[in-house]
C-alpha positions as a Python dict, from the first residue, in 0.01 Angstrom:
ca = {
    (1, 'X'): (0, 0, 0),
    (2, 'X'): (102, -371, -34),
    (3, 'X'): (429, -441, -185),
    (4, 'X'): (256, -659, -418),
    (5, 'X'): (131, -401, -643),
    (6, 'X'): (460, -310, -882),
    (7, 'X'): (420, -696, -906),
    (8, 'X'): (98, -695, -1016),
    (9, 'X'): (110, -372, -1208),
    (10, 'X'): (443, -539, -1408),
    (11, 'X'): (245, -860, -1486),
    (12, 'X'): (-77, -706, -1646),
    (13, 'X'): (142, -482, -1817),
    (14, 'X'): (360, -792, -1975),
    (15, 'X'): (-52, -970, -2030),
    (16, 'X'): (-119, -677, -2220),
    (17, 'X'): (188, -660, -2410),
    (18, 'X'): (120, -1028, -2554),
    (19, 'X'): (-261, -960, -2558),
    (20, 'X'): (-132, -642, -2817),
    (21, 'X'): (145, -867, -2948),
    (22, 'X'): (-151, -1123, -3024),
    (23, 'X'): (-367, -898, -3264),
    (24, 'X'): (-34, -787, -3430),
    (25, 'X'): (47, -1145, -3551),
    (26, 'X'): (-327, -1203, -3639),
    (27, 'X'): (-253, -1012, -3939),
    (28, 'X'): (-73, -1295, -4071),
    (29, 'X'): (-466, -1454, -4142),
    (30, 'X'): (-561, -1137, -4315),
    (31, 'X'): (-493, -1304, -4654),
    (32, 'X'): (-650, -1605, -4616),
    (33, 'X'): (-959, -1411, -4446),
    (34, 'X'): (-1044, -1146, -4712),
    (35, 'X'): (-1002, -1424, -4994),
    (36, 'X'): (-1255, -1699, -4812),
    (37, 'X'): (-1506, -1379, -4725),
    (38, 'X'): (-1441, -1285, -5111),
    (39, 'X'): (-1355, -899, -4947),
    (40, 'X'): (-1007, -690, -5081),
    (41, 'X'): (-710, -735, -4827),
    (42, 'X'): (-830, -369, -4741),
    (43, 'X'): (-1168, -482, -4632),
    (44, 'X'): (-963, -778, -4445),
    (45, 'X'): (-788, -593, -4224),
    (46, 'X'): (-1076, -454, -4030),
    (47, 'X'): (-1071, -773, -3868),
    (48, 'X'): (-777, -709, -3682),
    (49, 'X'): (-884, -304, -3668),
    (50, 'X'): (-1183, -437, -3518),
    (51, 'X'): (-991, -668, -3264),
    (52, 'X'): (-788, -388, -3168),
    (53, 'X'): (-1019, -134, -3077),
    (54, 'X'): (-1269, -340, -2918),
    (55, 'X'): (-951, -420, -2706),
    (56, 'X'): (-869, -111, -2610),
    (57, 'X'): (-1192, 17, -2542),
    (58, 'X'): (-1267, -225, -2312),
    (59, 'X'): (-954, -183, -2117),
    (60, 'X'): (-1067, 130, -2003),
    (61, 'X'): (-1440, -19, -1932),
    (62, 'X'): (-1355, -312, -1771),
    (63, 'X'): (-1080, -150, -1541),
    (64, 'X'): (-1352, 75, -1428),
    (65, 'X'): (-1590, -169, -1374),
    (66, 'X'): (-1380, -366, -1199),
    (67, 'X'): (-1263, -65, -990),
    (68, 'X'): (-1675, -15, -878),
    (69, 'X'): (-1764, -397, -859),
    (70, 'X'): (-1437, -617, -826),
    (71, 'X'): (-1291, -785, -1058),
    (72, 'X'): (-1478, -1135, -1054),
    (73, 'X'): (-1800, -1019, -1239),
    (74, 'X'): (-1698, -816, -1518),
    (75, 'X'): (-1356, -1054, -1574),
    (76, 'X'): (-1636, -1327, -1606),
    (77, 'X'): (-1864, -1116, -1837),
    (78, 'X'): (-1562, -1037, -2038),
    (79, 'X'): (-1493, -1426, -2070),
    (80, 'X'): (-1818, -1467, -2152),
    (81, 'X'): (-1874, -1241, -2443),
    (82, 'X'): (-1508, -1363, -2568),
    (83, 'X'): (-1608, -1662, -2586),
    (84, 'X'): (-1910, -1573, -2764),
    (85, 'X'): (-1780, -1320, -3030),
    (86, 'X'): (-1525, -1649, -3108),
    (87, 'X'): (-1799, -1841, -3182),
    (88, 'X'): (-1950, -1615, -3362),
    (89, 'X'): (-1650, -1528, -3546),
    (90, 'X'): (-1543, -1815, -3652),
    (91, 'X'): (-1900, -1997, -3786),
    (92, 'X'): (-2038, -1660, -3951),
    (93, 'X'): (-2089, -1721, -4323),
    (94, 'X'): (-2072, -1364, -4390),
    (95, 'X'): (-1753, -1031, -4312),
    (96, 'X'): (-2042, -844, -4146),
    (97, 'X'): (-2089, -1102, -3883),
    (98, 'X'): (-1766, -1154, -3856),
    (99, 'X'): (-1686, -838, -3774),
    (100, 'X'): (-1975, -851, -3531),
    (101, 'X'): (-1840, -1150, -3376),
}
């Protein structure tokens, strides 16, 4: 084994650490969210749930992906449908498609 690997296994740990740290402080839009959507602080929250799991579920599936392909093509289909669930996100006039984004 290469001596780079505790490096490399410290350094996506710390990524995932903010990545985590990230959907914790998205709560802080929760508010704002549920009252634009016209949805109960409740119902607002499964924003970030959503966030979350969809995070940690892909962990898993993109680490094995990327243990059977490499990691260009599924780190670029991951980009990808980031980028697209954003979008989505962010112009959907309804909470459904937002979640869905």
């Amino acid at each position: 084994m290469s001596s780079n690997h505790p490096r490399l296994g410290a350094l996506l740990g710390i990524l995932f650490g903010i990545t985590g740290a990230g959907s914790a402080a998205a709560a802080i839009a929760v508010h704002p969210l549920a009252v634009t959507y016209g949805v109960s602080a409740g119902a607002g929250v499964w924003s970030v749930s959503v966030y979350a799991i969809t995070l940690g579920v892909g962990t898993a599936v993109y680490g094995r992906l990327a243990d059977l392909m490499g990691t260009r093509r599924p780190m670029s289909l991951g980009i990808a449908l980031t980028v697209f669930g954003s979008v989505v996100a962010a112009l959907a006039p309804t909470f459904g498609l937002h979640l869905l984004g």
